[in-house]
N, CA, C and O atoms as a Tinker XYZ file with bonds, in Angstrom:
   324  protein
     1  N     -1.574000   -0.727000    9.975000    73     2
     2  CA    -0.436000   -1.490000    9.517000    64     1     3
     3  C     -0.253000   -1.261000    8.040000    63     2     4     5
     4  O     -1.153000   -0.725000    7.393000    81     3
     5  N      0.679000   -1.578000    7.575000    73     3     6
     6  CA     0.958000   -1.410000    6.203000    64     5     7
     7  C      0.355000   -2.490000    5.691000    63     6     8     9
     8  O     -0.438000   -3.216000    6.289000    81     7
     9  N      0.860000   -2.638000    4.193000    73     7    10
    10  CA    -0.070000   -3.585000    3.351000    64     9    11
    11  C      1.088000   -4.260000    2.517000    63    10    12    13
    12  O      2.124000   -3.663000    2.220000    81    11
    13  N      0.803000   -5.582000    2.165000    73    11    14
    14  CA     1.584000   -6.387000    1.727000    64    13    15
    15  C      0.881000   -6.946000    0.095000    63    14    16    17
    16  O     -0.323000   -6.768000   -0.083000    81    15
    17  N      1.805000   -7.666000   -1.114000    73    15    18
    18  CA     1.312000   -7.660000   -2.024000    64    17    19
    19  C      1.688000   -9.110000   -2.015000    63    18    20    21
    20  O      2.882000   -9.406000   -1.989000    81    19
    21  N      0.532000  -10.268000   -2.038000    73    19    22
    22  CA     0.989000  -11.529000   -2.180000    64    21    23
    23  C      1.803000  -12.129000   -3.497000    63    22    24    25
    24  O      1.687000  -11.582000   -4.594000    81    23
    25  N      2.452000  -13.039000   -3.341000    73    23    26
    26  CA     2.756000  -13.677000   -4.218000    64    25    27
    27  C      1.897000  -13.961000   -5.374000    63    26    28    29
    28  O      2.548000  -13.953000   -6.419000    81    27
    29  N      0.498000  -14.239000   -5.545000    73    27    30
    30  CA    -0.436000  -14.410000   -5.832000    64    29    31
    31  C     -0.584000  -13.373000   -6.983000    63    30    32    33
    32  O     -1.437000  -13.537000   -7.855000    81    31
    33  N      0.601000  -11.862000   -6.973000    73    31    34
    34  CA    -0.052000  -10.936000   -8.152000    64    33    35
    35  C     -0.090000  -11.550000   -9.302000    63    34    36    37
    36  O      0.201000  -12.739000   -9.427000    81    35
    37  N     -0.373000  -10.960000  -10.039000    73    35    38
    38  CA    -0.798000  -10.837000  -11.204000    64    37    39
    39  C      0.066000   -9.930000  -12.510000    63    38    40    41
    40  O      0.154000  -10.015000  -13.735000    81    39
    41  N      0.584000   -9.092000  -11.478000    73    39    42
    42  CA     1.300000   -7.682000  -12.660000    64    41    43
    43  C      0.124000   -7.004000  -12.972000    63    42    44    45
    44  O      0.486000   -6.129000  -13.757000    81    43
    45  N     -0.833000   -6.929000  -12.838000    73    43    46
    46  CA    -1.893000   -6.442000  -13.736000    64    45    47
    47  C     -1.350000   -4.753000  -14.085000    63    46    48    49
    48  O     -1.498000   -4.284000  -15.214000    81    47
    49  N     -0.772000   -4.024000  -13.046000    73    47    50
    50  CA    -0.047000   -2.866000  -13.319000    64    49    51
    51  C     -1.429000   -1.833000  -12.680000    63    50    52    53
    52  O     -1.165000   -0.633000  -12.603000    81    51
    53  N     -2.631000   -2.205000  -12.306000    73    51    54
    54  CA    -3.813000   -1.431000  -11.341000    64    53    55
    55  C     -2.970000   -0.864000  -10.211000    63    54    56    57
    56  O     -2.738000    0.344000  -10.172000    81    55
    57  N     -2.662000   -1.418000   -9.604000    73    55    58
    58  CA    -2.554000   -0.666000   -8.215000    64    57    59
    59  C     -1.292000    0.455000   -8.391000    63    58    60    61
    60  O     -1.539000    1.623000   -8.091000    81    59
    61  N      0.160000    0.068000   -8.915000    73    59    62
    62  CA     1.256000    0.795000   -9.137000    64    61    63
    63  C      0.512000    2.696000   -9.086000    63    62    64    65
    64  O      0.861000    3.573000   -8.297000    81    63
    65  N     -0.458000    2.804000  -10.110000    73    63    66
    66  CA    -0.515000    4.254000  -10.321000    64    65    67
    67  C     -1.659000    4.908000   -9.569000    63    66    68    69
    68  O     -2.049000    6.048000   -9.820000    81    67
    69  N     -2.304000    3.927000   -8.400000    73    67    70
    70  CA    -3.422000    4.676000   -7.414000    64    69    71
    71  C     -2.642000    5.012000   -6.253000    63    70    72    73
    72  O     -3.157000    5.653000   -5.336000    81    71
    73  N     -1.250000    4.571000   -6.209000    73    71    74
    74  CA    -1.020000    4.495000   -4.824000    64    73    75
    75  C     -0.362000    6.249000   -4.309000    63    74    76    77
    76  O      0.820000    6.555000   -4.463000    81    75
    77  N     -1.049000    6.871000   -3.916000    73    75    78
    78  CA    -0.667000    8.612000   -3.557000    64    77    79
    79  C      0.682000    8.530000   -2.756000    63    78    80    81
    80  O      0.974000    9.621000   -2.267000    81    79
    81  N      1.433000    7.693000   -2.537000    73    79    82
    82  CA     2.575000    8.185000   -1.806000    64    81    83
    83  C      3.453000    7.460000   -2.256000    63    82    84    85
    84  O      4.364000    7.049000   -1.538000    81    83
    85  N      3.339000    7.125000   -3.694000    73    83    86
    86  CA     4.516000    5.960000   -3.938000    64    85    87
    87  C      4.967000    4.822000   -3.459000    63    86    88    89
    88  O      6.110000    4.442000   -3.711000    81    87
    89  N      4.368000    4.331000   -2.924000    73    87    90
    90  CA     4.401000    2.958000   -2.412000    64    89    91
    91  C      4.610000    1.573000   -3.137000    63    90    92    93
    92  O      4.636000    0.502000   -2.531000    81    91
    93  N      4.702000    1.662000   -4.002000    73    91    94
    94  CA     4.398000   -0.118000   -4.939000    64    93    95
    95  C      4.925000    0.397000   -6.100000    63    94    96    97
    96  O      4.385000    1.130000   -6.929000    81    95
    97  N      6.317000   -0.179000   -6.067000    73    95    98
    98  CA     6.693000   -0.595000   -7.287000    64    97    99
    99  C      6.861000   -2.324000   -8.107000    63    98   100   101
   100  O      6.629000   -3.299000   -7.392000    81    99
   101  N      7.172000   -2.495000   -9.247000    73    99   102
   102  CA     7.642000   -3.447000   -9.604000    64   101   103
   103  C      9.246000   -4.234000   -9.115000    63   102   104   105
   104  O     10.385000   -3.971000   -9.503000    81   103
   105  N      8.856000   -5.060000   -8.324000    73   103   106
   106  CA     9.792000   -5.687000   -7.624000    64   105   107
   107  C     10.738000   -6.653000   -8.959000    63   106   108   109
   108  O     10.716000   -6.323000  -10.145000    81   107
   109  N     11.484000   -7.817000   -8.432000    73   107   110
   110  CA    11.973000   -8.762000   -9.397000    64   109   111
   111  C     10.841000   -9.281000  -10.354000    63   110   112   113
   112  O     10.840000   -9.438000  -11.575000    81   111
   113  N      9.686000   -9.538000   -9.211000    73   111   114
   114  CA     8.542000  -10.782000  -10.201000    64   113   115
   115  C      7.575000  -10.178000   -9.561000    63   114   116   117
   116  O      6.676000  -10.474000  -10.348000    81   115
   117  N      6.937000   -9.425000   -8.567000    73   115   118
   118  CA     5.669000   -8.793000   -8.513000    64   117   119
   119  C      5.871000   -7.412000   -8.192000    63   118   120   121
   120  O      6.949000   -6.976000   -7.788000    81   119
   121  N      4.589000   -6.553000   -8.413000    73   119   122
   122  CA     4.442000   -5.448000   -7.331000    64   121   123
   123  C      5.103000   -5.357000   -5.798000    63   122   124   125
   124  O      4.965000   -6.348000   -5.080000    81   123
   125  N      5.463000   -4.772000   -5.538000    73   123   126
   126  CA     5.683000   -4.799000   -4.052000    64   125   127
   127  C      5.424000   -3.084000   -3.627000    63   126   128   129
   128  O      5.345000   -2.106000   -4.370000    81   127
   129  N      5.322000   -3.201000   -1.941000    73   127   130
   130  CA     4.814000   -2.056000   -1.173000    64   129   131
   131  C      5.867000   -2.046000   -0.369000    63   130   132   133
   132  O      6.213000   -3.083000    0.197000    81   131
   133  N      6.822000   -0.356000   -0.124000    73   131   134
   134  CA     7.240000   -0.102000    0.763000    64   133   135
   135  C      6.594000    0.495000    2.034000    63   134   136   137
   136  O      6.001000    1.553000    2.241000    81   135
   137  N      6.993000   -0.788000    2.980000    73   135   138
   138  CA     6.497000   -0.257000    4.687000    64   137   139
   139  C      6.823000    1.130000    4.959000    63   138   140   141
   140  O      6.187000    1.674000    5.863000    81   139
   141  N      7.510000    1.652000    4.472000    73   139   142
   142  CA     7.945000    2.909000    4.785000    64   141   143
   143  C      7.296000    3.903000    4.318000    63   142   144   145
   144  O      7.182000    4.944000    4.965000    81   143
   145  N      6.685000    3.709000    2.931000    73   143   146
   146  CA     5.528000    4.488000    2.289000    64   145   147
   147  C      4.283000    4.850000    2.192000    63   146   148   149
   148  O      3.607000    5.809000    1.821000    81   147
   149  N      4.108000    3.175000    2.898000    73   147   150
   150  CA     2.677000    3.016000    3.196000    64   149   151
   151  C      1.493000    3.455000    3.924000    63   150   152   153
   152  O      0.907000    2.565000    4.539000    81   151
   153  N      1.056000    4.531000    3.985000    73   151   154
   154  CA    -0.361000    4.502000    5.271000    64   153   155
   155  C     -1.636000    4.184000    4.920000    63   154   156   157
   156  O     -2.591000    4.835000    5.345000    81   155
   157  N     -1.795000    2.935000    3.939000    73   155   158
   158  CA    -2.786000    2.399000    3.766000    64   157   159
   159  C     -4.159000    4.044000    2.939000    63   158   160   161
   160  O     -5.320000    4.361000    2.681000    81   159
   161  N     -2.703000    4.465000    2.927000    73   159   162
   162  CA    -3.945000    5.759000    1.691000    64   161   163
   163  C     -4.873000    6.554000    2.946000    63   162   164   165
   164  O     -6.036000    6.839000    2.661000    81   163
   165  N     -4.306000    6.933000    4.438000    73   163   166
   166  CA    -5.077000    7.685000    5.501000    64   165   167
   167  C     -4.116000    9.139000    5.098000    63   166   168   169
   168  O     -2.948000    9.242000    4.723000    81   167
   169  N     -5.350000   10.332000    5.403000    73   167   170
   170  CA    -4.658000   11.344000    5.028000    64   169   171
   171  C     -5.032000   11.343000    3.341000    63   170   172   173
   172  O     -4.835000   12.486000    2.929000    81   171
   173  N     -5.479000   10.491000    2.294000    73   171   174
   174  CA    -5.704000   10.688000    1.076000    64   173   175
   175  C     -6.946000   10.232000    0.752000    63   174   176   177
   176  O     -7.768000   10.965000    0.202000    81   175
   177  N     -7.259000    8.627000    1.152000    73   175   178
   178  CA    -8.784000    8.712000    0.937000    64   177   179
   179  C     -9.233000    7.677000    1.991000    63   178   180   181
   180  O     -8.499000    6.884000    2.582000    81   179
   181  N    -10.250000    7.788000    2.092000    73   179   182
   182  CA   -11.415000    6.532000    2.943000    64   181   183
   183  C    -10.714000    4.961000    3.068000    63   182   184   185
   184  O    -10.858000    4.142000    3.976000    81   183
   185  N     -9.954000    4.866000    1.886000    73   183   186
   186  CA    -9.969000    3.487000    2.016000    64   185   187
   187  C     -8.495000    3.123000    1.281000    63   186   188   189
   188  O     -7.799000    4.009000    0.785000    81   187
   189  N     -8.084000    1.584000    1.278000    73   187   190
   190  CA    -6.749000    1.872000    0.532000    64   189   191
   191  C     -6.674000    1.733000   -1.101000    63   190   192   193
   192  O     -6.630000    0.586000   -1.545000    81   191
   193  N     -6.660000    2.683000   -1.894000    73   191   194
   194  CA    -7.134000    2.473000   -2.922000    64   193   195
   195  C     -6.558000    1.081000   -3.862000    63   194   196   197
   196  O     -7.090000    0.452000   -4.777000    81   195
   197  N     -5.436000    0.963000   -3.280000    73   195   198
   198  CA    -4.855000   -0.450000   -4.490000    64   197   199
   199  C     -5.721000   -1.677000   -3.625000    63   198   200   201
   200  O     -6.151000   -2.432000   -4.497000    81   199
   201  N     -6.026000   -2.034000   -2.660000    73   199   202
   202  CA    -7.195000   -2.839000   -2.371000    64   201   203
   203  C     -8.159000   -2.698000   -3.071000    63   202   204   205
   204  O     -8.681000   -3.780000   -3.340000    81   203
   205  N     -8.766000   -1.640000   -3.605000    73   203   206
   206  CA   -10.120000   -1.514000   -4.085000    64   205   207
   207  C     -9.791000   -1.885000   -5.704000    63   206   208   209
   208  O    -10.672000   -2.404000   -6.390000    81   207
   209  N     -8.651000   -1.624000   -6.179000    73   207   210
   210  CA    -8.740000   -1.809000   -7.465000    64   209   211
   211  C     -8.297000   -2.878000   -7.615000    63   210   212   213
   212  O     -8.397000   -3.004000   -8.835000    81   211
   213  N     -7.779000   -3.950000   -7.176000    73   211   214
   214  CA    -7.149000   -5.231000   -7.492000    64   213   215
   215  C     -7.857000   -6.126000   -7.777000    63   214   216   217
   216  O     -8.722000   -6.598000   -7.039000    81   215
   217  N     -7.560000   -6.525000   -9.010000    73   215   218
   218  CA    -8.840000   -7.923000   -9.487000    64   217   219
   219  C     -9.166000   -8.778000   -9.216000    63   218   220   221
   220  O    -10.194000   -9.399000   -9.485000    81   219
   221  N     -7.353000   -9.213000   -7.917000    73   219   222
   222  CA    -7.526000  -10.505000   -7.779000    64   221   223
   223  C     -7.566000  -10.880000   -6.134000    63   222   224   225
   224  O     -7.671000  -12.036000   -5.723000    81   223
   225  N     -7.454000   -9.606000   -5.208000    73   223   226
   226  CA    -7.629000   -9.476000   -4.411000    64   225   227
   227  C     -6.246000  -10.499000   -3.397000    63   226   228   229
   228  O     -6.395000  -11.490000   -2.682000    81   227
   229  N     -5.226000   -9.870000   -3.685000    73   227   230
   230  CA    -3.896000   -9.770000   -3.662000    64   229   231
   231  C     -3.305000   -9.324000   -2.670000    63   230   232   233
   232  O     -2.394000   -9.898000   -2.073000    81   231
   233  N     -4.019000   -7.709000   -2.273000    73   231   234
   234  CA    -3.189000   -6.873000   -1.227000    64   233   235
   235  C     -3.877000   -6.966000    0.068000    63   234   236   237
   236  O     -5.025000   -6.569000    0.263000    81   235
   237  N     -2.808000   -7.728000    1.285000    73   235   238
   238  CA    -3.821000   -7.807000    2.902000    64   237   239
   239  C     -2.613000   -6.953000    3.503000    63   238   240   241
   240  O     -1.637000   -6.550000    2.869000    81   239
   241  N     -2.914000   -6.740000    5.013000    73   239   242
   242  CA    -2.405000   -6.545000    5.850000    64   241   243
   243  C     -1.496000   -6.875000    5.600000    63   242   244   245
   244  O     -1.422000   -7.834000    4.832000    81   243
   245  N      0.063000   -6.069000    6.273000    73   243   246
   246  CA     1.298000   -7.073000    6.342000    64   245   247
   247  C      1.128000   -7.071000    8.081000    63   246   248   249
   248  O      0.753000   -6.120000    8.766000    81   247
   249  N      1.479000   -8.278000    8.495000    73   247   250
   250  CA     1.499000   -8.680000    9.913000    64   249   251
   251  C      2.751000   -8.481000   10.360000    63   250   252   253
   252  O      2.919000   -8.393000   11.576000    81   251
   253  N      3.696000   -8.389000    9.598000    73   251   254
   254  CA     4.909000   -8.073000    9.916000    64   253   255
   255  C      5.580000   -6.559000   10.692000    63   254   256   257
   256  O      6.563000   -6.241000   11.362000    81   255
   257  N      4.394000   -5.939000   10.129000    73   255   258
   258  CA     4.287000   -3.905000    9.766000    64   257   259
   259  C      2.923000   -3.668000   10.553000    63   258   260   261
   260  O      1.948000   -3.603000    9.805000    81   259
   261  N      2.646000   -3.518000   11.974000    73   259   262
   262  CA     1.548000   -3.293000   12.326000    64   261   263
   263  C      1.554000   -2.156000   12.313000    63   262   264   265
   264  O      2.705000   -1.726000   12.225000    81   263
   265  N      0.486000   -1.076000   12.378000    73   263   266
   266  CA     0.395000    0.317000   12.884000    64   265   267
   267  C     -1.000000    0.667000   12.879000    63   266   268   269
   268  O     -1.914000    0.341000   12.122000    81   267
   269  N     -0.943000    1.601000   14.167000    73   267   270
   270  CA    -2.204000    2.159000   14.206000    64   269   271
   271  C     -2.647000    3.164000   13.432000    63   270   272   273
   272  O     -1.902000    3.367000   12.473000    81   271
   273  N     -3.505000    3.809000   13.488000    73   271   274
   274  CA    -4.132000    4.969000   12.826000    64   273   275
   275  C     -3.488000    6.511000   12.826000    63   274   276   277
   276  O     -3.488000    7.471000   12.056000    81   275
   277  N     -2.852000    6.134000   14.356000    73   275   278
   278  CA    -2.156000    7.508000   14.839000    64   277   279
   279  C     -0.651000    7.503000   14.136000    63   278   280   281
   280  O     -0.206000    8.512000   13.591000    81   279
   281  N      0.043000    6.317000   14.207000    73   279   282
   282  CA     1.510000    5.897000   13.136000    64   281   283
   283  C      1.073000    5.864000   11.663000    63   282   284   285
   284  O      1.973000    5.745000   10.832000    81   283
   285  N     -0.231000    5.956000   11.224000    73   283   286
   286  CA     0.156000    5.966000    9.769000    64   285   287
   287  C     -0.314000    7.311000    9.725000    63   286   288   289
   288  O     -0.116000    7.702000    8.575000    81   287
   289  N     -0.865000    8.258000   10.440000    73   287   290
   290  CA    -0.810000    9.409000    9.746000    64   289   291
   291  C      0.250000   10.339000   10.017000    63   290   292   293
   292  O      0.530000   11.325000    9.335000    81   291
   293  N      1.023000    9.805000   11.445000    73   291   294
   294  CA     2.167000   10.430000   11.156000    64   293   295
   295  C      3.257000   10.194000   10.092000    63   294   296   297
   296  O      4.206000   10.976000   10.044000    81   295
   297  N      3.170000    9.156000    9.235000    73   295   298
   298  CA     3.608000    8.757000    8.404000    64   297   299
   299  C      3.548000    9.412000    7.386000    63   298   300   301
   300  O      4.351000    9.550000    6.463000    81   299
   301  N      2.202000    9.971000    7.637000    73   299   302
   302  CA     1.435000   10.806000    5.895000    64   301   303
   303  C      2.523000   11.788000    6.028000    63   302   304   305
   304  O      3.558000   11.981000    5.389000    81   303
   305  N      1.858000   12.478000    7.275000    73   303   306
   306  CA     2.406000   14.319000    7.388000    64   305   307
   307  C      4.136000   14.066000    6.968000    63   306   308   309
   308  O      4.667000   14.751000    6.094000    81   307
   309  N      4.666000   13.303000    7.507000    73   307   310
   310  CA     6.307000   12.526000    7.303000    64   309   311
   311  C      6.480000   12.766000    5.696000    63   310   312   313
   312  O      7.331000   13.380000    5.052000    81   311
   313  N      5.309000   12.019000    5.316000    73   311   314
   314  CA     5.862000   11.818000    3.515000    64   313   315
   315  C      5.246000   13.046000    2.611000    63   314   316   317
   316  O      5.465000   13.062000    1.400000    81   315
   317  N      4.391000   14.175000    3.307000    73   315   318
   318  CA     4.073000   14.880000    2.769000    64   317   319
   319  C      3.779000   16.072000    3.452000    63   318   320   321
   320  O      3.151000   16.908000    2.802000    81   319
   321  N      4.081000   16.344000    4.591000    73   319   322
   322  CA     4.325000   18.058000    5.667000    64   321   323
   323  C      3.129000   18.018000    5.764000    63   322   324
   324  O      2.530000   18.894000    6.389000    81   323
């Protein structure tokens, strides 16, 4: 599934420049993640990197955006051949 950025940010501006497929920009008042961008960082690394760097532990699941393993890497190859 994709990943969602709570209300809860911070701005800290960490996650914006880990994210390999462009995913998270600065919204009105927080970060935000496009579902469309998102494969939780499969196809780039082990894990999702703006999870790992967030201080405040901010970014979950979006429940809204489920996907399996097999939809987010077709997603990758999608956003990157």
């Amino acid at each position: 599934m994709a990943l969602k950025i709570l209300d809860s940010c911070i701005n800290c501006d960490m996650c914006d420049p880990e994210c390999p497929n462009g995913a998270i920009t600065l919204g009105a008042d927080i970060y935000e993640i496009d579902v469309d961008k998102c494969t939780e960082c499969i196809g780039h690394y082990d894990q999702p990197t703006c999870v790992s760097v967030c201080p405040i532990d901010c970014v979950k699941p979006d429940l809204d955006h489920v996907e399996d393993e097999d939809a987010l890497l077709a997603k990758f190859v999608r956003l990157h051949g």
